[in-house]
Backbone as JSON Lines, residues from 0, in Angstrom:
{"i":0,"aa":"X","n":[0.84,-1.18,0.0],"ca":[0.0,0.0,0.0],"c":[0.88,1.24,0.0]}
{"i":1,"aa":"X","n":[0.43,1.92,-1.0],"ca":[1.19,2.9,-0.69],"c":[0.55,4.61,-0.14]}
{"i":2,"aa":"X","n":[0.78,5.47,0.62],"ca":[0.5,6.39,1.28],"c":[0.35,7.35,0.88]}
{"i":3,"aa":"X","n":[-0.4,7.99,0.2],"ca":[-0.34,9.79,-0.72],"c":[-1.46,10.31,0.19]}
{"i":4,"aa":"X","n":[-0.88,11.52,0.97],"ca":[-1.8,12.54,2.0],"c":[-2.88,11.98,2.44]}
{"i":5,"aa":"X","n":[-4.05,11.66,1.93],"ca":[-5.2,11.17,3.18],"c":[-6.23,9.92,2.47]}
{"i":6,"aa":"X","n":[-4.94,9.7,1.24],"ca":[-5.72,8.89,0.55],"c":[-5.33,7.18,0.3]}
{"i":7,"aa":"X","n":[-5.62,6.34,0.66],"ca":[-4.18,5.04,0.49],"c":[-5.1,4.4,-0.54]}
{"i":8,"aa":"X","n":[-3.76,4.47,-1.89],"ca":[-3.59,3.51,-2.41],"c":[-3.48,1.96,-2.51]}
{"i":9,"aa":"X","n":[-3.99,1.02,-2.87],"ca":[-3.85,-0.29,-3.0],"c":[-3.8,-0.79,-3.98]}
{"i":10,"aa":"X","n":[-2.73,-0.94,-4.71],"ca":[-1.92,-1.09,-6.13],"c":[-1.87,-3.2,-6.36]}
{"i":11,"aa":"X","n":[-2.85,-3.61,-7.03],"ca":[-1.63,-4.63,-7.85],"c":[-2.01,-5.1,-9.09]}
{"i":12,"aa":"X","n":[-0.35,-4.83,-9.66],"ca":[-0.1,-4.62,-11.13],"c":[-0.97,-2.86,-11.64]}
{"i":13,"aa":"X","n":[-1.59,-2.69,-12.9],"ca":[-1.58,-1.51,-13.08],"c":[-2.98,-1.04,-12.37]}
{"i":14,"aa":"X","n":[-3.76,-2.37,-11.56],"ca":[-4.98,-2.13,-11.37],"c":[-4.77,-1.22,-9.99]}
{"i":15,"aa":"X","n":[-5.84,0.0,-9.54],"ca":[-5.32,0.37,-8.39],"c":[-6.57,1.08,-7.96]}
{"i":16,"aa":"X","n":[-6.76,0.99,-6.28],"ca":[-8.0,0.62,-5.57],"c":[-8.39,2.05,-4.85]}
{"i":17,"aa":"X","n":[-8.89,2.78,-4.63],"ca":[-8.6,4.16,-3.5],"c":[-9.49,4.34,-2.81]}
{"i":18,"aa":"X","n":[-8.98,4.67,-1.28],"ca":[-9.52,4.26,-0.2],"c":[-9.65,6.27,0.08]}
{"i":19,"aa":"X","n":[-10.64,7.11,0.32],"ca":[-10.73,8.1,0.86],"c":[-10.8,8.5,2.15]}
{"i":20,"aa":"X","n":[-10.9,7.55,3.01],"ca":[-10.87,8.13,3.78],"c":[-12.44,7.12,4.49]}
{"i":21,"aa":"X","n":[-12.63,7.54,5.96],"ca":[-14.22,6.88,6.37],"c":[-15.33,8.05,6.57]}
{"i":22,"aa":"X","n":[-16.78,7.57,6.47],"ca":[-17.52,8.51,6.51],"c":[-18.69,7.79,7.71]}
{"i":23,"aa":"X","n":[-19.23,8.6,8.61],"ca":[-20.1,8.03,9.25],"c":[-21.47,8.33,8.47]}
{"i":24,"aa":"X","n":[-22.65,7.23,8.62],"ca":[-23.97,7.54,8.39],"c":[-24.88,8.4,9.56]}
{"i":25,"aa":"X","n":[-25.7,9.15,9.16],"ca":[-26.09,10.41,9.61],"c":[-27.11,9.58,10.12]}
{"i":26,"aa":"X","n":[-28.43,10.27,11.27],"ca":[-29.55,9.7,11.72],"c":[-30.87,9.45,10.17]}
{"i":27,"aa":"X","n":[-30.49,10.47,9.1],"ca":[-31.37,10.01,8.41],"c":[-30.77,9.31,7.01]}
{"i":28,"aa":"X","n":[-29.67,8.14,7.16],"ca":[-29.26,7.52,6.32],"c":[-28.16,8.37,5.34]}
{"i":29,"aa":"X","n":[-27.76,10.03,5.76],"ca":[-27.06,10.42,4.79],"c":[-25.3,10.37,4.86]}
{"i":30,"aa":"X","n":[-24.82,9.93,3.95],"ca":[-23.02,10.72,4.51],"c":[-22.54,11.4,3.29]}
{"i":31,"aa":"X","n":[-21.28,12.17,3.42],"ca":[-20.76,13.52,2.98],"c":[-19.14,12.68,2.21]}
{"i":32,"aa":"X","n":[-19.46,12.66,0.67],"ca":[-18.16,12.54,0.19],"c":[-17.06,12.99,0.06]}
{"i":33,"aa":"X","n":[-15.93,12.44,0.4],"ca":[-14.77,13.42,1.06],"c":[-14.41,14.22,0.16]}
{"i":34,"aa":"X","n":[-13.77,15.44,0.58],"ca":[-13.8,16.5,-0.33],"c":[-13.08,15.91,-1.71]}
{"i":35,"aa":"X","n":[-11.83,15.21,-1.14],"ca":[-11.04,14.76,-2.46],"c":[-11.3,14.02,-3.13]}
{"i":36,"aa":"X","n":[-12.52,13.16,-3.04],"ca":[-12.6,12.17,-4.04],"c":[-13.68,12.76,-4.67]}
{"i":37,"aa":"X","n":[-14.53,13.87,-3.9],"ca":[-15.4,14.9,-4.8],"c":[-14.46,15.32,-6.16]}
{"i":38,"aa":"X","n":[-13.14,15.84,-5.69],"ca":[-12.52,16.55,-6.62],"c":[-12.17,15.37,-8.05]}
{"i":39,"aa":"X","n":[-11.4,14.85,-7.5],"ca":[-10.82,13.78,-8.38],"c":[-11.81,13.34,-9.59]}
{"i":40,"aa":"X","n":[-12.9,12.8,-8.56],"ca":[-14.4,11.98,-9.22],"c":[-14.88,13.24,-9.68]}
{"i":41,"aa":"X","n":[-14.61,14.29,-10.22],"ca":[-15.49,15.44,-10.39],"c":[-17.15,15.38,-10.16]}
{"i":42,"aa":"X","n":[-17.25,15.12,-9.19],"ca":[-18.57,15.39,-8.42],"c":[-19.16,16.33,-7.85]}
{"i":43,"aa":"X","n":[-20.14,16.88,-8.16],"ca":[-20.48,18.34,-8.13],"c":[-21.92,17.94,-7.15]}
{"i":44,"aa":"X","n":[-22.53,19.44,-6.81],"ca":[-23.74,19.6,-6.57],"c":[-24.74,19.09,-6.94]}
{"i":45,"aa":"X","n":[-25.85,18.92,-7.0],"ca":[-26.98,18.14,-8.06],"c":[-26.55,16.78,-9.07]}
{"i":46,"aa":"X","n":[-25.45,16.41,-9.06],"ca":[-25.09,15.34,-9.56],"c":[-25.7,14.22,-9.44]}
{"i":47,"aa":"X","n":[-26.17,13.46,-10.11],"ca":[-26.91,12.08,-9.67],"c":[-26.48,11.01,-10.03]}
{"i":48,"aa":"X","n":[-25.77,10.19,-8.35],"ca":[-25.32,9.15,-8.61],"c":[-26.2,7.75,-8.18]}
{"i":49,"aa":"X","n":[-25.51,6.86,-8.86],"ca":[-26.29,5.52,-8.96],"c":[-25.47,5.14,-7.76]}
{"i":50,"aa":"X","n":[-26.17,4.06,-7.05],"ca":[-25.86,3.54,-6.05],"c":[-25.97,1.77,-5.99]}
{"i":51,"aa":"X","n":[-25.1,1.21,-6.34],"ca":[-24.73,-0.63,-6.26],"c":[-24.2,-1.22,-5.05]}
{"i":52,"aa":"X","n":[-24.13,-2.07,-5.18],"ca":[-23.87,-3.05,-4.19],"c":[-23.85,-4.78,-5.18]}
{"i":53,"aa":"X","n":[-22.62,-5.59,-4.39],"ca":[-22.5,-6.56,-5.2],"c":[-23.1,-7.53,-4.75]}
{"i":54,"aa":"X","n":[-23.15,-8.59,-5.28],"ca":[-24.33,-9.81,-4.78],"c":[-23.76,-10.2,-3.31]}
{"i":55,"aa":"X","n":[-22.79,-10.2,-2.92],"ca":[-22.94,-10.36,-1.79],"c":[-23.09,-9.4,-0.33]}
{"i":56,"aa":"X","n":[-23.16,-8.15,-1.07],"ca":[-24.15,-6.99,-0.48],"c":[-23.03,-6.44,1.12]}
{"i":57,"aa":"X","n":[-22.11,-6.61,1.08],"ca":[-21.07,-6.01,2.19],"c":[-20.8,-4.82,1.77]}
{"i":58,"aa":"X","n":[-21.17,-4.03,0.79],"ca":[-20.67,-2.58,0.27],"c":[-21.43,-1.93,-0.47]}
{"i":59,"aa":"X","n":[-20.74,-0.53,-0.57],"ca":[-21.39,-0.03,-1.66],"c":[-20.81,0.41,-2.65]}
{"i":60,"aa":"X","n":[-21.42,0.98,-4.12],"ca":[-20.33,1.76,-5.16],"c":[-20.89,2.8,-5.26]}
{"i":61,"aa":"X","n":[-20.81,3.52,-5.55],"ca":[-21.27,5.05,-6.2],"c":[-20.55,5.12,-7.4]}
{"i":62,"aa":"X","n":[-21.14,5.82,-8.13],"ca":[-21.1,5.55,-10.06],"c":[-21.9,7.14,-10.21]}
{"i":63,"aa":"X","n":[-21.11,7.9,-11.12],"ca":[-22.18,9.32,-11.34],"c":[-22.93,8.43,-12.48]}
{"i":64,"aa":"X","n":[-24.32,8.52,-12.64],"ca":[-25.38,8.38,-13.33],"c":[-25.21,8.31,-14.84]}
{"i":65,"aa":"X","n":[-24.51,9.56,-15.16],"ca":[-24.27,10.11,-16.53],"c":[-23.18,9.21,-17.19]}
{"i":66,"aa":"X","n":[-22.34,9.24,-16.58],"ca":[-21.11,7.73,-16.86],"c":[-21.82,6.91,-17.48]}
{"i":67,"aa":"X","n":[-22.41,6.01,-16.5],"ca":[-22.92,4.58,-16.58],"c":[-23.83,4.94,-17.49]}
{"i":68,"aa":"X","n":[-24.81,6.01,-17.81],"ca":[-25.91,5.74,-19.04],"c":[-24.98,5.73,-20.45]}
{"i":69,"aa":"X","n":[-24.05,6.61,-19.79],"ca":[-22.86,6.42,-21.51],"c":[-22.56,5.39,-21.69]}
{"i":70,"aa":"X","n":[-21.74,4.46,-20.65],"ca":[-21.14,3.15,-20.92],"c":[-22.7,2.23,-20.91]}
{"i":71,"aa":"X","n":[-23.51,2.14,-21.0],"ca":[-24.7,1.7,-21.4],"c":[-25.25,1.71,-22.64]}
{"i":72,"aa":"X","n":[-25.03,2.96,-23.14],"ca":[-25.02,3.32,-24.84],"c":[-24.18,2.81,-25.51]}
{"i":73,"aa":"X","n":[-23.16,2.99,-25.18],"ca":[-21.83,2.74,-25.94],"c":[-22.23,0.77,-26.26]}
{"i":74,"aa":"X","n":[-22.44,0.19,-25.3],"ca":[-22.54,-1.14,-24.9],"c":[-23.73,-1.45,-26.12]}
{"i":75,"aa":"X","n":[-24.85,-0.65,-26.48],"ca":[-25.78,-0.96,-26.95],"c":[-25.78,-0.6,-28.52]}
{"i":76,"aa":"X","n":[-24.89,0.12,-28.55],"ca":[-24.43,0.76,-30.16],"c":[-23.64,-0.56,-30.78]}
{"i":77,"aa":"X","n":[-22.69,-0.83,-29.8],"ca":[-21.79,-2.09,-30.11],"c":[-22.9,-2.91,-30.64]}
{"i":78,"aa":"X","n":[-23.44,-3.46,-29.84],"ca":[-24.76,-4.34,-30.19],"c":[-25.31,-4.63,-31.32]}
{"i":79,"aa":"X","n":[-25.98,-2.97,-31.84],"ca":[-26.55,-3.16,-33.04],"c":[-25.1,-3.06,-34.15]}
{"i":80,"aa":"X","n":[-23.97,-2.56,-33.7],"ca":[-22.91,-2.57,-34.86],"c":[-23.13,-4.02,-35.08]}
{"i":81,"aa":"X","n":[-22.99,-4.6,-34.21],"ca":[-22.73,-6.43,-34.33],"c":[-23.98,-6.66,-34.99]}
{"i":82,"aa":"X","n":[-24.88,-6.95,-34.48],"ca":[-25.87,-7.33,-35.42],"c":[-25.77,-6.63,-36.75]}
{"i":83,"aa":"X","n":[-25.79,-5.57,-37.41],"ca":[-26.31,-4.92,-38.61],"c":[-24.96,-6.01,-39.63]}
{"i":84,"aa":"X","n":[-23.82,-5.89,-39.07],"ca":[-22.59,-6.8,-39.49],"c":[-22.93,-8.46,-39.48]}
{"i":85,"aa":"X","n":[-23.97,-8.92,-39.21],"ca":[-24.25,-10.58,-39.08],"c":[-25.36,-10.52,-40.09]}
{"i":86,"aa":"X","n":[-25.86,-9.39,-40.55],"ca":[-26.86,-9.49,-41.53],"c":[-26.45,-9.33,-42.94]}
């Protein structure tokens, strides 16, 4: 692991993991993304993110919205490229 200011890295090979920091949950289910991974993740005000969890449900992801409907498109363009090419 390696240590950069308040953020730890968890590197292996080129894949690499980032840990921001902890956040507590509020009385009405809310918590506050740390400023820096606001920055990094360019996450703004009114932003709307999607919220996952993997089948075995110990976590969560946050995904901005707008991303994932792109990589959703993109996924679905492929699609019909492939098909229109099998016809």
């Amino acid at each position: 692991m390696n240590y950069v200011k308040s953020v730890i890295i968890m590197s292996e090979g080129e894949e690499s993991s980032y840990i921001y920091g902890t956040v507590k949950v509020g009385d009405r289910g809310q918590i506050v993304i740390p400023s820096k991974a606001r920055k990094e993740l360019n996450i703004k005000p009114g932003d709307l993110l999607l919220v996952m969890a993997g089948k075995n449900r110990r976590g969560l992801a946050l995904v901005k919205a707008d991303l994932m409907r792109e990589f959703a498109n993109r996924i679905m363009h492929g699609l019909e490229d492939t098909k229109e090419e099998s016809e």
